[in-house]
Structures are given as C-alpha cells and as structure tokens.
C-alpha positions as CSV (number, residue, x, y, z in Angstrom):
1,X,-15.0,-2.1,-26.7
2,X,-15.1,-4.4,-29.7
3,X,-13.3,-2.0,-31.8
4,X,-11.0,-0.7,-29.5
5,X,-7.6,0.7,-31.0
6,X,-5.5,-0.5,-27.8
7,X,-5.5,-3.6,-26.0
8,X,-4.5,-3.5,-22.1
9,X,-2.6,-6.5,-20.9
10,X,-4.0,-7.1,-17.0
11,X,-0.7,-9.9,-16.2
12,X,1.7,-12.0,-17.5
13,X,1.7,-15.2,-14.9
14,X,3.9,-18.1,-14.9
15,X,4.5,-21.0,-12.1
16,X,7.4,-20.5,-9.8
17,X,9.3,-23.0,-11.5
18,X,9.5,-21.4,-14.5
19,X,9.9,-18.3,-13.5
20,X,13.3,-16.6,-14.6
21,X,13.8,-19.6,-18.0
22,X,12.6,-17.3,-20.3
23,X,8.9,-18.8,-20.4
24,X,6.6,-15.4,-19.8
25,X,9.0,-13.6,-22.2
26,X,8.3,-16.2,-25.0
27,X,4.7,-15.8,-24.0
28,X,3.7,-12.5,-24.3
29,X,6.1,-12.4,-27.6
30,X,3.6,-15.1,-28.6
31,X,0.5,-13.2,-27.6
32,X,1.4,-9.8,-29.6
33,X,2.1,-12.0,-32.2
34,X,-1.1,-13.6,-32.8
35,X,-2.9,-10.1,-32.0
36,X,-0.6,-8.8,-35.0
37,X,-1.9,-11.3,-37.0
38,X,-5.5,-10.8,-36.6
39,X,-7.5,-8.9,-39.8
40,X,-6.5,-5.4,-39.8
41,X,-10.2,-4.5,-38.7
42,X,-10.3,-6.6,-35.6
43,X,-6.4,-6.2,-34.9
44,X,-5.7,-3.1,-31.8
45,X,-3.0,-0.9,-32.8
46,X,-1.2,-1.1,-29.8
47,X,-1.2,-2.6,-26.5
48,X,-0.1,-1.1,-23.0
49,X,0.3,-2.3,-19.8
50,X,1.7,-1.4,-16.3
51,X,4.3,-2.7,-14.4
52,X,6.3,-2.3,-10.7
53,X,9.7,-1.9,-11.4
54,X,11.3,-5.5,-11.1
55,X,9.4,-6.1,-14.4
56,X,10.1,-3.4,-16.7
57,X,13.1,-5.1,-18.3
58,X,10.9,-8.2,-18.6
59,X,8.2,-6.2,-20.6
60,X,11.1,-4.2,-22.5
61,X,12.5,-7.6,-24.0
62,X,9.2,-8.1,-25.0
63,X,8.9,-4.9,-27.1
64,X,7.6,-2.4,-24.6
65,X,8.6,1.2,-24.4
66,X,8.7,2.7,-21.0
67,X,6.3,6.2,-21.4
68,X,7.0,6.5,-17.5
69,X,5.6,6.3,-14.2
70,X,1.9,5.9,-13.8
71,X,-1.1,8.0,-12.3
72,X,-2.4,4.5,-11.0
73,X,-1.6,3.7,-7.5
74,X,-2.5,0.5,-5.7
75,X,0.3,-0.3,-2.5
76,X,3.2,1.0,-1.5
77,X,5.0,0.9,-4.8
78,X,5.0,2.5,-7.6
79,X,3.5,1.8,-11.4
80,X,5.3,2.3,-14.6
81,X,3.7,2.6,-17.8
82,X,4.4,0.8,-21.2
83,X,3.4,0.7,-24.3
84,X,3.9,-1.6,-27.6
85,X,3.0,1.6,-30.2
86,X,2.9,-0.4,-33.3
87,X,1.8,-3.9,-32.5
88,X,2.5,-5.2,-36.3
89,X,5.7,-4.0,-36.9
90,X,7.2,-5.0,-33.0
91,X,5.3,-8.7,-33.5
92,X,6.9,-9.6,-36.2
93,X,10.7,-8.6,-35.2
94,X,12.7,-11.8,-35.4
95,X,14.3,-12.5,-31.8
96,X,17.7,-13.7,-31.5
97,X,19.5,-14.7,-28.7
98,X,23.2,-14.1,-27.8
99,X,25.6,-16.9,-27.3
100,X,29.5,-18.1,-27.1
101,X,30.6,-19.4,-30.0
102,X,33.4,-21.6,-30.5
103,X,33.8,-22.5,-26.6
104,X,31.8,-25.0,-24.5
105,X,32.0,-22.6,-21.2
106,X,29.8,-19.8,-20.9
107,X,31.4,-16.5,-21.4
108,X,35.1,-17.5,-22.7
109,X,34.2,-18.0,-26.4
110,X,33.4,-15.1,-29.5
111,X,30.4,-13.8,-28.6
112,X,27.1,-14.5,-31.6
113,X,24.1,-13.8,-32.2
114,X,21.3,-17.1,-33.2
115,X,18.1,-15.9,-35.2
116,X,15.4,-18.4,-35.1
117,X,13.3,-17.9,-38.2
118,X,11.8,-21.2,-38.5
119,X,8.7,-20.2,-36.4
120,X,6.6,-22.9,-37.0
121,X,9.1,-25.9,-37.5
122,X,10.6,-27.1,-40.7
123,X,11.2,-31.0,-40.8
124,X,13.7,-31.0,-42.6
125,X,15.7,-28.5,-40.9
C-alpha cells in the first residue's frame, strides 16, 4: 500500500561477527531515520514489528515500545509485538552512550553520558 500509514519491519540481520557490537542497533536507528525524513506524504507514521523475546531489548534501544505478546504464532516460541508510534519525533532523538570518565578501566571512573550530534561529520571537529 503506497500510502500506508505504518510500515512493518520483516528482520533486522547482521553477520555473526558483528553481532552483539552495536551494528543492527545503529542500523535500524539509521533506517527510522531516513523513513522520518521522507516528505510528510510519503513518510508512514509509525512502524511495528515483532520479535521473540531475546530481541526485545534490542528493538527497545532502538525506540520500540513493547504493546505485548502477539496473536502470530510460527514455532514453539512466542511473538512480542512493538511499535515505534511516532516515527519523527523517536528518529530524530539524539543517542548517547554511557561511559567512565576520568579512569582508563571500565567501571571504576564517574560515570557520563557522550551525545554524538555531529551526524554527518564535521571536518573540523
């Protein structure tokens, strides 16, 4: 449907060795951001998928709300439901990424917060 108000992500698929390094997470943020930024007339209004449970948090990071267990069923486990309600205003959250500061080993310093919002590069910078 050309003019569909939500668009239904099938899978998110990365290579084994790049699972679990942040790669789908970065992504799908990518991909709802470049559907946010499509003309308001050809831009969905939200975007749902479903998911077995390992994945949830995956999906969550992304900007997916959990609406719950789906009717679907296909194997032995079950499907949740999620949904990204308003794709503009969930695209275009800055990320930020939690870190030690003032220590060179992982959990002993003060922890921070790093907020990329040089999206597209600065040369300068």
């Amino acid at each position: 449907e050309p003019e569909g108000r939500l668009l239904c992500v099938h899978s998110v698929v990365t290579k084994e060795c790049f699972r679990r390094r942040g790669v789908a997470l970065e992504m799908l943020r990518e991909y709802l951001r470049a559907v946010a930024a499509l003309p308001p007339g050809a831009r969905p209004e939200a975007c749902a998928l479903i998911a077995k449970a390992g994945l949830v948090s995956l999906y969550a990071k992304a900007g997916f709300q959990l609406l719950g267990l789906s009717s679907v069923v296909h194997g032995a486990d079950p499907w949740f439901e999620l949904q990204v309600p308003d794709l503009v205003r969930s695209a275009f959250t800055e990320p930020l990424v939690q870190c030690d500061a003032f220590t060179a080993e992982a959990g002993t310093g003060n922890a921070a917060a790093v907020v990329f919002s040089q999206r597209k590069g600065d040369a300068k910078w």
